[in-house]
N, C-alpha and C positions, 0 to 999 in steps of 0.2 A: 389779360385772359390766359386763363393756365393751357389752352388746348384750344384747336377750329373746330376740335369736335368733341364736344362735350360728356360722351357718352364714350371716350375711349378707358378700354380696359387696360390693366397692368402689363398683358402682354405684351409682345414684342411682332413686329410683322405686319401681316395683314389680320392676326388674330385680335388684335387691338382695335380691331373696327369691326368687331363680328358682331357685338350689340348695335351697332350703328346702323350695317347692313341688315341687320334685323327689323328694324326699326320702321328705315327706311321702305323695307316689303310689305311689312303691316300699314303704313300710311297708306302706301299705294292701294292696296287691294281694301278699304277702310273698315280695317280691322282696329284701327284707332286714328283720333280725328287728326291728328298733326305728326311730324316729323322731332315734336320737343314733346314728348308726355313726362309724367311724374314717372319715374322707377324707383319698384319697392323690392328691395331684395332683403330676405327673409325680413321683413316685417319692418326695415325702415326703410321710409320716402326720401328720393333725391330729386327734387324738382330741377329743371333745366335751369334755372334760375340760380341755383345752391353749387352749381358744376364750374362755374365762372372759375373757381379758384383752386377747383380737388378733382383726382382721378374717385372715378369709383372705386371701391375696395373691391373688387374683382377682377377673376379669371377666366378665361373661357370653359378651362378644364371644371371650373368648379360649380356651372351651371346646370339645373337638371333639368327644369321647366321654364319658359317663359310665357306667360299667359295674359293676353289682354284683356281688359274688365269692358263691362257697359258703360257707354259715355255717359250717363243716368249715376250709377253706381260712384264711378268715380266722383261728380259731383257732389252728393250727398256726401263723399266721404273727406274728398278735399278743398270744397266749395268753389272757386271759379278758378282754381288751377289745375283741377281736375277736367276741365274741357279739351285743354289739350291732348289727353288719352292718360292711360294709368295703364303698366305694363308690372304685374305678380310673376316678378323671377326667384325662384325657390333654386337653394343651393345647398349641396353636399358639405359645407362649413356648418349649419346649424345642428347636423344630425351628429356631429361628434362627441 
């Protein structure tokens, strides 16, 4: 396993667990169903499952939105790995 936490970003610090801590707040208040959802950042999916072996191609800095989808939605869109939650992180790299 490349990482304990699968969801760690490029940076350095505690900044590299800012998606995580994120994450982890949205589960709690259920804002999304689990603590592993698909992340799309700008418009491709990294399912928890796909993270075993890669960082994410991201920064903290380079983050603008994070926004969680309907546990419905996500299904329909990634069929039964979409129950875990689906989390639309839109980033300041596509707009260049």
């Amino acid at each position: 396993m490349y990482s304990q936490n699968r969801y760690e970003l490029k940076d350095e610090g505690t900044e590299k667990i800012y998606l995580s801590d994120t994450i982890a707040k949205l589960a709690t208040v259920n804002k999304i169903a689990t603590n592993q959802p698909i992340v799309v950042i700008d418009g491709i999916p990294f399912r928890f499952q796909d993270l075993e072996k890669e960082k994410l191609p991201l920064s903290k800095n380079e983050i603008i939105s994070i926004i969680p989808i309907d546990k419905q939605k996500g299904i329909n869109i990634f069929g039964s790995f979409g129950e875990a939650g689906v989390l639309i992180v839109t980033t300041n790299k596509k707009q260049k």
